[in-house]
Residue frames as qw, qx, qy, qz and C-alpha x, y, z in Angstrom:
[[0.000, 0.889, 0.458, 0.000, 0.00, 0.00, 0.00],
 [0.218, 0.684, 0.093, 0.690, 1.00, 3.17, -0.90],
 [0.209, -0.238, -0.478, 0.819, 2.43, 5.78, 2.26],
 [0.251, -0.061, 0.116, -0.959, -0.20, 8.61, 1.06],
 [0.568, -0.127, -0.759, -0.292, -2.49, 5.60, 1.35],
 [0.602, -0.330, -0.673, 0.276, -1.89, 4.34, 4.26],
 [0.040, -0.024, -0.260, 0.965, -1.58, 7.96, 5.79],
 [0.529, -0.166, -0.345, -0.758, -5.58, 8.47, 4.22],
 [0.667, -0.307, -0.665, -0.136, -6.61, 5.35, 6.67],
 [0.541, -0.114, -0.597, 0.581, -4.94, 6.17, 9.09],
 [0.113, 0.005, 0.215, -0.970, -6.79, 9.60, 9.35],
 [0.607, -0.167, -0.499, -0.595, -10.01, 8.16, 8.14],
 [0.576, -0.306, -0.709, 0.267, -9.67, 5.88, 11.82],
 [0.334, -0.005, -0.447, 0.830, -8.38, 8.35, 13.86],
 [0.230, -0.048, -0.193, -0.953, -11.23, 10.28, 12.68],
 [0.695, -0.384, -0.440, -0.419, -14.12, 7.63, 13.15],
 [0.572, -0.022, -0.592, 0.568, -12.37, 6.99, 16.42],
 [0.297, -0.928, -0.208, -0.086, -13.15, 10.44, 17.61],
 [0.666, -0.569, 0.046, 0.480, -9.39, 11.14, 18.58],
 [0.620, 0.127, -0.075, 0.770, -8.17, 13.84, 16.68],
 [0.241, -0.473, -0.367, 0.764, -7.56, 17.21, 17.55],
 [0.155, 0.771, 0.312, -0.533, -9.36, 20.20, 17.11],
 [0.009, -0.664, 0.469, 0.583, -6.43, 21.31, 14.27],
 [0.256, 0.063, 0.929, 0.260, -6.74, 17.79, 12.76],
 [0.314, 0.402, 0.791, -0.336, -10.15, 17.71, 12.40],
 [0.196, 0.740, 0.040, -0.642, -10.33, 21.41, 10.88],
 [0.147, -0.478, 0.744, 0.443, -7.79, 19.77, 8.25],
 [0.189, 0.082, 0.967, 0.147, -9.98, 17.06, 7.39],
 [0.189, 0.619, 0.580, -0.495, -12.62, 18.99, 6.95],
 [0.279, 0.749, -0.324, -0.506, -11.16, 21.23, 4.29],
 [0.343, -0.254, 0.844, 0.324, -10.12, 17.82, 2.64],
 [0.557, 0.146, -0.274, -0.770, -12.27, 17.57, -0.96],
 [0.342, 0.045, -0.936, -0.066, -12.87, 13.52, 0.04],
 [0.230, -0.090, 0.620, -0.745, -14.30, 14.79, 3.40],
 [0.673, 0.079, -0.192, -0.710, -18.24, 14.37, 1.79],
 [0.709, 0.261, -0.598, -0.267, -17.32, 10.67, 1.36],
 [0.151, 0.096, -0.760, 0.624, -16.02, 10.00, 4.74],
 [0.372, -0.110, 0.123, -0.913, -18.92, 11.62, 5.95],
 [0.855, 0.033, -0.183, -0.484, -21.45, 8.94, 4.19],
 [0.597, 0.081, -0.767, 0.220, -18.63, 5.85, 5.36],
 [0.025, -0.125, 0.711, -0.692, -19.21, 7.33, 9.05],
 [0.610, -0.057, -0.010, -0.791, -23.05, 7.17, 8.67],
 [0.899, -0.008, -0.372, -0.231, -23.18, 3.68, 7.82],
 [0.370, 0.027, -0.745, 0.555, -20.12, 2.70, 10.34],
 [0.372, -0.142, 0.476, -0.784, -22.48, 4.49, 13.31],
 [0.838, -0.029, 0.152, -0.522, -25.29, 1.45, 12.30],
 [0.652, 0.180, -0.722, 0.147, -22.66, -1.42, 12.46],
 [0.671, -0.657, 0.239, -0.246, -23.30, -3.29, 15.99],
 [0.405, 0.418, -0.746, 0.324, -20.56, -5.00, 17.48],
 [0.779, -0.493, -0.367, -0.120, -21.86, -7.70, 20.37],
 [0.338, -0.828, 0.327, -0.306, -20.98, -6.79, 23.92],
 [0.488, 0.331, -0.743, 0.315, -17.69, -8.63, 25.42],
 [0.853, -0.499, -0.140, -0.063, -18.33, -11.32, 28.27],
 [0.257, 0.773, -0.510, 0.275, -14.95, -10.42, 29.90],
 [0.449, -0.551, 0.627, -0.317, -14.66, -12.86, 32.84],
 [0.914, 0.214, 0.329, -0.105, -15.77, -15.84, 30.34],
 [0.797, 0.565, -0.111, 0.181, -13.18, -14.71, 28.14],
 [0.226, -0.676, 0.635, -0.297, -10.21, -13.96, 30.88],
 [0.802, -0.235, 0.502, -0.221, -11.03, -17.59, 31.67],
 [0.790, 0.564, 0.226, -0.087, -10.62, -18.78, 28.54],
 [0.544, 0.681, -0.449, 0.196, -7.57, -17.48, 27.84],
 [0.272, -0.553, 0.708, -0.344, -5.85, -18.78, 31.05],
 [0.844, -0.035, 0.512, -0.158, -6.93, -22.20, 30.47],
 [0.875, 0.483, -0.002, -0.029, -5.96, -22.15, 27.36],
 [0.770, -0.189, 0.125, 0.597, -2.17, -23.64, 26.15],
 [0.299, -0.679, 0.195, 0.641, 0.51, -21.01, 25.07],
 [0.674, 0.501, 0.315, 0.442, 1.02, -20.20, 21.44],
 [0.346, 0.073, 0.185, 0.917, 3.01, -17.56, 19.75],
 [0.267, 0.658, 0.656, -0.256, 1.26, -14.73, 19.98],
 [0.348, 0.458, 0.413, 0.706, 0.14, -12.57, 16.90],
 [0.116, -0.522, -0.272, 0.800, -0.25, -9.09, 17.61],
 [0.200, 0.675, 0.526, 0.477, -2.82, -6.92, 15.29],
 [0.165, -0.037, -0.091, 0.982, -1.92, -3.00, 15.64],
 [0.241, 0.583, 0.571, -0.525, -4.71, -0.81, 16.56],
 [0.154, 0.522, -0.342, -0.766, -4.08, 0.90, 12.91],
 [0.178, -0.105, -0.909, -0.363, -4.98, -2.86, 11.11],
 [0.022, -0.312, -0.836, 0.451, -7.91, -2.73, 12.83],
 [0.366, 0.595, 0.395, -0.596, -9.28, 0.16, 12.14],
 [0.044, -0.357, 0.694, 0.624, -7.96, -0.51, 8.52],
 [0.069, 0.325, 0.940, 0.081, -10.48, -3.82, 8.96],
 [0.293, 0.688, 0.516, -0.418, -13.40, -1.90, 10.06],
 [0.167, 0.638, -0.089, -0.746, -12.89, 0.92, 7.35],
 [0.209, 0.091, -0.787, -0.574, -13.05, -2.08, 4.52],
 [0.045, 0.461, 0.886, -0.024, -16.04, -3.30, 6.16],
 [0.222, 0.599, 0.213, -0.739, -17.73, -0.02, 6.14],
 [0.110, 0.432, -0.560, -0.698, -16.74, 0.35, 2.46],
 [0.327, -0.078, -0.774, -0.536, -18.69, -2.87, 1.37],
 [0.085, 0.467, 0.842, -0.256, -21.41, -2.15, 3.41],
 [0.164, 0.603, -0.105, -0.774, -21.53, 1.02, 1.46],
 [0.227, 0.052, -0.850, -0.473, -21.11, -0.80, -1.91],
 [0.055, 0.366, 0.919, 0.134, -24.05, -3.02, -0.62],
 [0.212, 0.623, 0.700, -0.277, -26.32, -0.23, -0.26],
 [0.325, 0.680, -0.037, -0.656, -25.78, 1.21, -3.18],
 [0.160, 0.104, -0.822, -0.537, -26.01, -1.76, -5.12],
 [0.097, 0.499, 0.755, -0.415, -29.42, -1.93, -3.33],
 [0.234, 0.663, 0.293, -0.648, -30.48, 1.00, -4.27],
 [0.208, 0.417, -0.508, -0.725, -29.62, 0.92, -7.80],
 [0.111, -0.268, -0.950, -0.115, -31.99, -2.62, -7.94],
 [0.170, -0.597, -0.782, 0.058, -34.93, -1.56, -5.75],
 [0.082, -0.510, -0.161, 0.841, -34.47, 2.20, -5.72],
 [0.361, 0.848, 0.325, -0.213, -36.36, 4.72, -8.00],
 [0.576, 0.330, 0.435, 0.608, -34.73, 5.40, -11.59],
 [0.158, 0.754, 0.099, -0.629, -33.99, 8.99, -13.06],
 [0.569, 0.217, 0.297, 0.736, -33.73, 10.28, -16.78],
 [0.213, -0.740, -0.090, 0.632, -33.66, 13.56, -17.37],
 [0.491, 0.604, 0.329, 0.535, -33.64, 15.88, -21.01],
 [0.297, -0.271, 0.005, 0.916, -31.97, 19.03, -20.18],
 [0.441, 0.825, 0.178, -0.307, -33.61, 22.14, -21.87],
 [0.311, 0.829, -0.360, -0.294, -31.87, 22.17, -25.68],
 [0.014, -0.280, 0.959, 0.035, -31.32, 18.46, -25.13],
 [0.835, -0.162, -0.186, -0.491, -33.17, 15.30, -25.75],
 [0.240, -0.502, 0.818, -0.147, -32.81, 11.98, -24.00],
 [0.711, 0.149, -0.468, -0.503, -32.99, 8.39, -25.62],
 [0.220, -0.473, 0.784, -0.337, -33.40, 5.36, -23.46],
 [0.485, -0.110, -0.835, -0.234, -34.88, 1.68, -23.13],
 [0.566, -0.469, 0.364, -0.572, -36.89, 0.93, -20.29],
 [0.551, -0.300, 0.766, -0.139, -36.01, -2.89, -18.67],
 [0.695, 0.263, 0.655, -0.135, -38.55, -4.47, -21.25],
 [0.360, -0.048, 0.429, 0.827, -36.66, -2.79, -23.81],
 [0.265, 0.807, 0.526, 0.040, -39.58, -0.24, -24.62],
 [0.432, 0.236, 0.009, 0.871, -37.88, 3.11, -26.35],
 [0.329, -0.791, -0.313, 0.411, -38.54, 6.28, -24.60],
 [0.551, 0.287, 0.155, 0.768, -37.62, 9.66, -26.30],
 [0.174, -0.744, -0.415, 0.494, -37.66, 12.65, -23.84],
 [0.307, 0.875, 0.171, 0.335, -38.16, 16.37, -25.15],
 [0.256, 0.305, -0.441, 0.805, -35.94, 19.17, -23.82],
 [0.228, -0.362, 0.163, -0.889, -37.05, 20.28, -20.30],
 [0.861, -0.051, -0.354, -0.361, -38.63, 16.42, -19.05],
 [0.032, 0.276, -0.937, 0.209, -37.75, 13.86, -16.54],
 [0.734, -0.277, -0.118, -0.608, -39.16, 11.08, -15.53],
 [0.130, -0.388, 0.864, -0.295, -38.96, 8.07, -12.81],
 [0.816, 0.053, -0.301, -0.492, -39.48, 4.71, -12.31],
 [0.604, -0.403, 0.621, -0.296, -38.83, 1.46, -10.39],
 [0.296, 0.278, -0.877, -0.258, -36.49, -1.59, -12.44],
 [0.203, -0.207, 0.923, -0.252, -37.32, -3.71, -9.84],
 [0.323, 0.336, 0.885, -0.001, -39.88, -6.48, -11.29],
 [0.286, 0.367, -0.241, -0.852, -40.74, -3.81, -14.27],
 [0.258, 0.047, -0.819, -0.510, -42.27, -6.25, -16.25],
 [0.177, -0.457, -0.814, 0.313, -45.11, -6.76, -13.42],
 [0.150, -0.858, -0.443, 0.214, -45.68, -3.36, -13.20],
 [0.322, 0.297, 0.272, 0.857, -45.04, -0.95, -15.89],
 [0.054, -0.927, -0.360, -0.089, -45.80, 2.26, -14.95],
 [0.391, 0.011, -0.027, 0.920, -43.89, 5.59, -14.85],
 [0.078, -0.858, -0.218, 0.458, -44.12, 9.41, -13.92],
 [0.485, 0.433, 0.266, 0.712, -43.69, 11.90, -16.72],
 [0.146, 0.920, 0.228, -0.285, -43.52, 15.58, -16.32],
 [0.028, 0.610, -0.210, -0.764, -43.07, 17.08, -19.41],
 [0.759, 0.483, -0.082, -0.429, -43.18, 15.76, -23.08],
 [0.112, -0.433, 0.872, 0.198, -41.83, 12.46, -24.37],
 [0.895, 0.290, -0.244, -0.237, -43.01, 9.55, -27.25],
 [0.572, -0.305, 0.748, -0.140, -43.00, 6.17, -26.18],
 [0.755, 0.172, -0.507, -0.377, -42.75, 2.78, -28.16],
 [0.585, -0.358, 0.629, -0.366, -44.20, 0.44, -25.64],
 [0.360, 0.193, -0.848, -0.337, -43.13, -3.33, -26.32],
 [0.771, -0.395, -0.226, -0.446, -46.34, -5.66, -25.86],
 [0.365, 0.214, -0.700, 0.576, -46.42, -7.01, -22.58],
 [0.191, -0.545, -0.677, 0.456, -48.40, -5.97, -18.92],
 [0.117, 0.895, 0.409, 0.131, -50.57, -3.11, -18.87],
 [0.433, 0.048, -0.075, 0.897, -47.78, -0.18, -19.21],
 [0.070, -0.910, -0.409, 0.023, -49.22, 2.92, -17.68],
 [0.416, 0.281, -0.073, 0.862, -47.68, 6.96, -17.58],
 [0.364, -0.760, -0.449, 0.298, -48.60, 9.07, -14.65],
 [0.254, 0.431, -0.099, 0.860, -48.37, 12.83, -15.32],
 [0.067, 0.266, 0.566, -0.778, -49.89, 15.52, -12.37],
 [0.506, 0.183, -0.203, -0.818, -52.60, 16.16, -14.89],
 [0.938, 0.094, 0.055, -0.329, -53.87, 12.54, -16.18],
 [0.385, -0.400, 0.831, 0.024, -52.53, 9.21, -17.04],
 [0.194, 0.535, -0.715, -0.407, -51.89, 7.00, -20.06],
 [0.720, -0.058, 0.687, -0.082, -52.89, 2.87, -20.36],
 [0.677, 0.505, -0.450, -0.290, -51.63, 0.99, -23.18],
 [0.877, -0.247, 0.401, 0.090, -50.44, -2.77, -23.30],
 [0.638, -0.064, 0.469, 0.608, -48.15, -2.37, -26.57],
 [0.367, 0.842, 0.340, 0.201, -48.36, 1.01, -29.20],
 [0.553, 0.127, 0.086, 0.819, -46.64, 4.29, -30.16],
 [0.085, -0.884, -0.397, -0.229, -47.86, 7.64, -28.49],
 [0.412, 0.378, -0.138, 0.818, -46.69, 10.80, -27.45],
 [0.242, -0.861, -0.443, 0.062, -47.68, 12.64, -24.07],
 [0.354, 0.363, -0.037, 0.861, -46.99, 15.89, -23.16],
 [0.447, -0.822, -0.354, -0.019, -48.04, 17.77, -19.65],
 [0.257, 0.289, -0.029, 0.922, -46.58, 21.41, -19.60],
 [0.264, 0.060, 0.332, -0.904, -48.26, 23.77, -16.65],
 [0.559, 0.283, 0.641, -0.443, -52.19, 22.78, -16.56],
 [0.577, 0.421, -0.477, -0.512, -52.01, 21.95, -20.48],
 [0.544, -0.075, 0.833, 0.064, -52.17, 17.85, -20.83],
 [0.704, 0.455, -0.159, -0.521, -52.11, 16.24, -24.42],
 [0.668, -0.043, 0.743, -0.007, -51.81, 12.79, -25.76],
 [0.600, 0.539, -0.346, -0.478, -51.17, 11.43, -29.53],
 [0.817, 0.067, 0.535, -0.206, -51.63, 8.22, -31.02],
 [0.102, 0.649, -0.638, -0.401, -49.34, 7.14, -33.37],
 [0.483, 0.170, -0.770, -0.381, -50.26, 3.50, -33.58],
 [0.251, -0.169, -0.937, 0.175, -52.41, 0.85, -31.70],
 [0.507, -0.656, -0.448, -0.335, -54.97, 1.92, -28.87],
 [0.309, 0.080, -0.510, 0.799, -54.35, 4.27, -25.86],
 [0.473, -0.627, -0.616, 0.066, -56.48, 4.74, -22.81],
 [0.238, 0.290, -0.204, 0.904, -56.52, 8.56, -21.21],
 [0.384, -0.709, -0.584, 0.097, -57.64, 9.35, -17.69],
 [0.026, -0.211, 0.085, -0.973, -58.21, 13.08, -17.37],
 [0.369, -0.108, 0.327, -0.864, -60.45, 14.34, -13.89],
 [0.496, -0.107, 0.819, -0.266, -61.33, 10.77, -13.59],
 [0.647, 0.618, 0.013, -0.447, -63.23, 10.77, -17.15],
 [0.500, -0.205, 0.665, 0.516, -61.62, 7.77, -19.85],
 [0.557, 0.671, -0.240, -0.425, -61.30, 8.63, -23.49],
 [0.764, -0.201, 0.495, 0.362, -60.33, 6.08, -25.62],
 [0.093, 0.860, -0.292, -0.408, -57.98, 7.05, -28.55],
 [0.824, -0.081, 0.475, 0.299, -56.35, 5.18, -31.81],
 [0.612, -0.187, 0.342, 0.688, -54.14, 6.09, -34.50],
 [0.189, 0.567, 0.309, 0.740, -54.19, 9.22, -35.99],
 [0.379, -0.838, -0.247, -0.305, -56.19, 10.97, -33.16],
 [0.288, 0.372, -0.337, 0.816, -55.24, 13.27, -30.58],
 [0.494, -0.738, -0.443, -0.120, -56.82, 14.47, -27.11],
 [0.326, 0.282, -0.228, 0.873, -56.05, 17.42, -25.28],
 [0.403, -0.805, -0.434, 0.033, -57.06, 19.72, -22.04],
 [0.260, 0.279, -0.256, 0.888, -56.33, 22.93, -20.44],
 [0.310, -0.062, 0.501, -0.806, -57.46, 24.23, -17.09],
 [0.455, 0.200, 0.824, -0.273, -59.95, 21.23, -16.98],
 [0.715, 0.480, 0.240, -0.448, -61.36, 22.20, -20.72],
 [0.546, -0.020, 0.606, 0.578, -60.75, 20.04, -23.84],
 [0.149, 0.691, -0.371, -0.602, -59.21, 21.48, -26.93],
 [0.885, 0.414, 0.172, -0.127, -60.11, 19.92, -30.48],
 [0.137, -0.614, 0.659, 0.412, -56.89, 18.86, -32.46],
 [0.847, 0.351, -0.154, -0.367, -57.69, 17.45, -35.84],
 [0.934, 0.064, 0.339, 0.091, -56.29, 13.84, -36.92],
 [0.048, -0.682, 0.650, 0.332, -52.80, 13.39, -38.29],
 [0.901, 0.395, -0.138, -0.114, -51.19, 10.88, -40.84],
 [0.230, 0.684, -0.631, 0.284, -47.83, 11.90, -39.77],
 [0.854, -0.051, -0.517, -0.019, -46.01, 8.38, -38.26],
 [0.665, -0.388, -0.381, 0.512, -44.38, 10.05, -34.87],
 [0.076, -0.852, -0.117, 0.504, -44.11, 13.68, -32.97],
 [0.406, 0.843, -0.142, 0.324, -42.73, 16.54, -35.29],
 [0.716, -0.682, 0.148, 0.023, -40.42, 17.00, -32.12],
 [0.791, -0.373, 0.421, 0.241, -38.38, 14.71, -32.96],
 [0.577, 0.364, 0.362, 0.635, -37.19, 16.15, -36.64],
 [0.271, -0.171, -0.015, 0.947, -36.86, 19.77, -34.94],
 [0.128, -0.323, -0.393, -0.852, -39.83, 21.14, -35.24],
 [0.114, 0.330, 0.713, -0.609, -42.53, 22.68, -32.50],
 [0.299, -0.349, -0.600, -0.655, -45.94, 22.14, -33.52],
 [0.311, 0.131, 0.477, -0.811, -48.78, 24.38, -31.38],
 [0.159, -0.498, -0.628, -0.577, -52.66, 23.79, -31.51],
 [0.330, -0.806, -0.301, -0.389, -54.25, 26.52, -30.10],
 [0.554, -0.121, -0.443, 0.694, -51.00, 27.73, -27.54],
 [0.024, 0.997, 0.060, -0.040, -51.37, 31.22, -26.01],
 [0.127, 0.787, -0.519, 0.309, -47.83, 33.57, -25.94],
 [0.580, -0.644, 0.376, -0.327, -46.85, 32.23, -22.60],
 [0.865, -0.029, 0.497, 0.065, -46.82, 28.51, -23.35],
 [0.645, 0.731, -0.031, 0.221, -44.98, 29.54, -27.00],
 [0.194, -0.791, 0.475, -0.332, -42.29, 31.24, -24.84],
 [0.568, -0.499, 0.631, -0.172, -41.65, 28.45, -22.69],
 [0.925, 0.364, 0.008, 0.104, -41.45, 25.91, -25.96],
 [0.344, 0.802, -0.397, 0.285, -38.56, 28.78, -27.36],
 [0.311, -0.642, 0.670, -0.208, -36.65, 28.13, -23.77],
 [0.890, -0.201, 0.374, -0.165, -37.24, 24.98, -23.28],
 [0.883, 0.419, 0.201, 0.069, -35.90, 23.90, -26.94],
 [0.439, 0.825, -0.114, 0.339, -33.44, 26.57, -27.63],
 [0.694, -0.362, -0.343, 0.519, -31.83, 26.84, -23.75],
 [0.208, 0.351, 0.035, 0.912, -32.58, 30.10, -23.69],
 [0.021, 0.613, 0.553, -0.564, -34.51, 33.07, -21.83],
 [0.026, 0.564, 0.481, 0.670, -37.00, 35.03, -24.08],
 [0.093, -0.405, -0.396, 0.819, -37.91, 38.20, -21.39],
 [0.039, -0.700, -0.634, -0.325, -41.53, 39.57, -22.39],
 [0.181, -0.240, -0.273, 0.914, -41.94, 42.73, -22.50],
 [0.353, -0.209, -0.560, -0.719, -45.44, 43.33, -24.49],
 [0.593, -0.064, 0.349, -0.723, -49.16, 42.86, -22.71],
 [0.478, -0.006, 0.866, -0.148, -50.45, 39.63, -22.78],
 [0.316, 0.169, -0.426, -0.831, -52.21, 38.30, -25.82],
 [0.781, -0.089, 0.511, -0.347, -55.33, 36.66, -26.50],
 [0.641, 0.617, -0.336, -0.310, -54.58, 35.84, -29.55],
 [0.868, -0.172, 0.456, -0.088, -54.08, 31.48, -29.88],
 [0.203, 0.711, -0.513, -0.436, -51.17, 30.41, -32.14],
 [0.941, 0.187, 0.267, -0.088, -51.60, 27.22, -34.16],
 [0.501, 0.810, -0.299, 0.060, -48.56, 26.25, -36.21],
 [0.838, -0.302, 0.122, 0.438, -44.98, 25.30, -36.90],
 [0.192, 0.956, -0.158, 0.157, -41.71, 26.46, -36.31],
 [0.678, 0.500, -0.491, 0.222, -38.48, 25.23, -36.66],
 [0.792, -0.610, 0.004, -0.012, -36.70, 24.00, -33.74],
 [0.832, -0.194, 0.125, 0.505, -33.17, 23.73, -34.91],
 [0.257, 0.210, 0.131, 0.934, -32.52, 27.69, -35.82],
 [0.350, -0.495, -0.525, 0.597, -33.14, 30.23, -33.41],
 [0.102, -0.196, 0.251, 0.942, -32.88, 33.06, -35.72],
 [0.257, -0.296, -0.765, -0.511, -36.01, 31.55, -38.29],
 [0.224, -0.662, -0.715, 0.018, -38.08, 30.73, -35.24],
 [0.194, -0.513, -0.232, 0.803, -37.85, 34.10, -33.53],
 [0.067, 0.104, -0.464, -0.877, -38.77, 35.51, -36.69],
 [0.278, -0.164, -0.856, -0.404, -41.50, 33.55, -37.01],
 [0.332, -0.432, -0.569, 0.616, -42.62, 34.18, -33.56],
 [0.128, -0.464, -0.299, 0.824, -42.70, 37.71, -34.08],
 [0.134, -0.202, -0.712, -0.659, -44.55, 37.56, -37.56],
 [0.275, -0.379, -0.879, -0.089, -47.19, 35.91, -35.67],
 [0.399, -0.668, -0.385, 0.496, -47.31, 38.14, -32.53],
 [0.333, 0.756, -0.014, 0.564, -45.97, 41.68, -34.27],
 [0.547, -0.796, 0.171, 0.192, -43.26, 41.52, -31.53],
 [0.370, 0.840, -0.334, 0.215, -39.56, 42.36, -31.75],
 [0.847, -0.516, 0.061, 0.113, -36.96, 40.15, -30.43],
 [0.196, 0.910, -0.317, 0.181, -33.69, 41.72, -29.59],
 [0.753, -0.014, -0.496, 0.432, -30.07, 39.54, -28.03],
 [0.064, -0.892, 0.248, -0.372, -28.81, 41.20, -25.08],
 [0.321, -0.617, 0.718, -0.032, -26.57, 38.77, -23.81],
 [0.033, 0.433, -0.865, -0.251, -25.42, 35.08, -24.71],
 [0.009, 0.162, 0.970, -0.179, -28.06, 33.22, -23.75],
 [0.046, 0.547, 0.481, -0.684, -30.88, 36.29, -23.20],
 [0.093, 0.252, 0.625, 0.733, -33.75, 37.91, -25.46],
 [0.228, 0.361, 0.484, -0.764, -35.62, 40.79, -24.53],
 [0.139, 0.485, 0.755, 0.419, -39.25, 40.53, -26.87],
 [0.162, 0.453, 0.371, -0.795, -41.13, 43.55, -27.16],
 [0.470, 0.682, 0.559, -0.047, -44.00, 44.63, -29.19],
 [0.414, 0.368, 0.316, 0.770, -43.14, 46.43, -32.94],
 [0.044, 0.873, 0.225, 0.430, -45.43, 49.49, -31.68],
 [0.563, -0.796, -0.059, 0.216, -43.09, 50.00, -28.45],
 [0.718, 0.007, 0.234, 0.655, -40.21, 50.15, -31.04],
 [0.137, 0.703, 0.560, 0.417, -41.93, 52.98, -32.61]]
């Protein structure tokens, strides 16, 4: 073993020991490993060690014959304990990666592609996460979405998607959900999908859509098209206000669009590129007769063409 090795155990005892000083301690503290220690003491403080019958074992050794004796330094010791700690750490975090709750995650200006156990594909939008639970997935598909993401679910148990708005039921098809602030919408790309919105089921099959805001539904005509626009860079609205347009732009672009203009009512239906910032903004401000101006790397202040004026 390595001296700055053995030097690292040796403080890493001294230290679960309780015995160093005030100066030590400060030291170890400022150490960038410290965090880790930290989570090895937690789990060393729930290791028991059975109490010692000392007059059974005083006996015991006086009866017994003489051998050589081996001596174990108090430094191996705590050397022992600090590898047991370590792979009782390891076991519970090879626990938790079995029976613990899954994350993925799509950044804004990022998607994210994954499999889920039963190899169904999963393709999150920007701005999306969702969780779930490996353990015995194939009993009990079901996941939490919040935001927007197109599934191909392979046949199998009933496979279900829980958003804060409604929830999903399919046993094997290709659909797309999407729950963005009190907006919830669902598309059907291929098979038959089940949608519980304010306890109310709708059933839905290929081509069709179904949609709701603040508890009313919104008509969205039948498609032909064979999976989201999304996913070939393009954001397609039916019936968005400003607000929820805005928070596409960020979401997709990883940006901040700063309104400055009065709310419209005016509902924007349409597409608009997703992979050039320059087009959609343009497009944006066609729609809306608003002006959108850079003012820093990341930042766009929008104002209305008559405030320019």
């Amino acid at each position: 073993m390595k001296s700055e090795d053995m030097n690292e155990n040796y403080k890493l005892a001294k230290w679960l020991s309780g015995e160093m000083t005030d100066e030590e301690l400060a030291a170890f503290k400022a150490e960038p490993d410290f965090a880790v220690f930290e989570k090895i003491k937690h789990y060393s403080a729930a290791l028991e060690t059975p109490a010692l019958e000392e007059q059974k074992m005083l006996s015991a050794i006086v009866s017994k014959p003489k051998t050589p004796v081996k001596t174990v330094s108090l430094y191996q010791h705590w050397v022992f304990r600090v590898a047991a700690v370590a792979v009782l750490v390891l076991g519970f975090f090879f626990t938790f990666q079995i029976f613990g709750t899954a994350t993925e995650i799509a950044e804004n200006g990022q998607q994210n592609r994954f499999s889920l156990p039963d190899n169904s594909e999963v393709v999150m939008n920007a701005g999306s996460e969702i969780e779930y639970k490996k353990w015995n997935w194939s009993n009990n598909r079901q996941l939490t979405l919040n935001g927007e993401a197109y599934f191909k679910v392979a046949k199998g148990q009933k496979f279900e998607v829980n958003t804060s708005l409604g929830k999903v039921t399919v046993l094997g098809t290709q659909f797309n959900v999407k729950q963005r602030g009190e907006r919830f919408e669902v598309h059907c790309y291929e098979g038959k999908v089940k949608v519980t919105y304010q306890d109310k089921e709708t059933i839905i099959t290929k081509g069709m859509s179904i949609a709701f805001k603040n508890g009313q539904s919104l008509t969205i005509p039948q498609t032909t098209i064979e999976s989201p626009q999304w996913l070939n860079n393009e954001m397609v609205f039916y019936q968005e206000d400003l607000k929820s347009v805005v928070g596409e732009f960020e979401r997709h672009f990883d940006v901040t669009l700063e309104l400055k203009t009065k709310a419209s009512p005016q509902l924007f239906t349409g597409t608009i590129p997703a992979n050039d910032i320059d087009v959609a903004l343009q497009v944006l401000s066609a729609s809306y007769h608003l002006k959108a101006s850079k003012v820093g790397k990341n930042k766009y202040i929008v104002t209305a063409v008559d405030a320019q004026q």
